[in-house]
N, C-alpha and C positions, 0 to 999 in steps of 0.2 A: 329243751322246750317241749317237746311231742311227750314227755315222759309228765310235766310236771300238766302238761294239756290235757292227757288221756287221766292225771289223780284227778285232775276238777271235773271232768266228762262222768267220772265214777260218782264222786261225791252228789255228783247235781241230777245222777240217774237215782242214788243210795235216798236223795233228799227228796224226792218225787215222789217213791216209793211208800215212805214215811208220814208227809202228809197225807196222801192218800188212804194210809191206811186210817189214818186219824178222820176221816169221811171226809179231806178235803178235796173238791176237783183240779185238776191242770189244765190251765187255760191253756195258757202259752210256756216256753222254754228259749232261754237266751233270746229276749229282747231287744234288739240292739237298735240304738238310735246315734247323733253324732255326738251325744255328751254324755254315754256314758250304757251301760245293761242292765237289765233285769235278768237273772238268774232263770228266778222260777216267777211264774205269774198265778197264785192258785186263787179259788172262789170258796167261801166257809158260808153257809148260806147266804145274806146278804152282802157278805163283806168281802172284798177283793184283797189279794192277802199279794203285796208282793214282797220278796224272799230273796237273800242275799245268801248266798252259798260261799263258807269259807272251811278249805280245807285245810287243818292242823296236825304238819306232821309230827309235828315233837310238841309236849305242853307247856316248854319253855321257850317256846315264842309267840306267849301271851293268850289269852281269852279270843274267841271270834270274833264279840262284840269292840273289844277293846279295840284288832286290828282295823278296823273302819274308822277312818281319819274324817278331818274335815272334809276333805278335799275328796274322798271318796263320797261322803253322806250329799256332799252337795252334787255330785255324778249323777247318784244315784236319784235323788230327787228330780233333777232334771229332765231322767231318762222316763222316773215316773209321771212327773207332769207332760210331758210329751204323749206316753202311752195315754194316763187317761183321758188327754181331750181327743185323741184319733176315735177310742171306744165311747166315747162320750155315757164315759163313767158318771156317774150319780149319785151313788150310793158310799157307804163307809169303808173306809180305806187304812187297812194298815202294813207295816215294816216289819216282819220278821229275818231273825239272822237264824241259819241250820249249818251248826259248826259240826263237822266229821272229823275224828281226830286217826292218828296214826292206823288202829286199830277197828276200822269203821263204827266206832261208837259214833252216834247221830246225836247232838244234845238241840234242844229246838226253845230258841230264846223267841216268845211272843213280842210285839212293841215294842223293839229294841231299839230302832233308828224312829227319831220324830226330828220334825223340820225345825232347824234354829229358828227362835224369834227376830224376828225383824228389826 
């Protein structure tokens, strides 16, 4: 557990990194609420970018984006509609996934996760 703990600690410092250099800020890191995380929480001028960090150690267990189930996206939104009414967010909002594979390749999927329709 502390092994597979300390690859996502890497991946989500390697994924910080990344955006950053791409001129994005870091708000926050590992958001945690009771339904679910936010990873990374970054800002791209007006737009709050939040960021789902998935580490792939082998490429035969699928895409990053693919690994995000229902059951996770609905997590995940939860944990975002939670953060943005505390920040009483306003402004435009989007999902990105920052999939790290074995060999810290960073691949960075923009508006990956959007909310099911209703």
């Amino acid at each position: 557990m502390a092994r597979t703990q300390d690859a996502g600690n890497a991946a989500e410092a390697l994924a910080a990194q990344h955006l950053e250099a791409h001129g994005l800020h870091i708000r926050a890191r590992n958001v945690r609420r009771p339904w679910g995380e936010l990873d990374l929480v970054a800002q791209e001028h007006d737009t709050l970018v939040l960021v789902e960090v998935r580490k792939r150690s082998h490429p035969g267990f699928g895409g990053a984006a693919a690994s995000i189930d229902r059951g996770k996206r609905q997590r995940l939104l939860r944990a975002a509609e939670a953060y943005l009414q505390e920040q009483d967010w306003r402004g435009p909002v989007r999902f990105d996934v920052i999939a790290v594979d074995g060999s810290n390749h960073v691949e960075w999927l923009q508006d990956a996760i959007q909310a099911e329709p209703s």
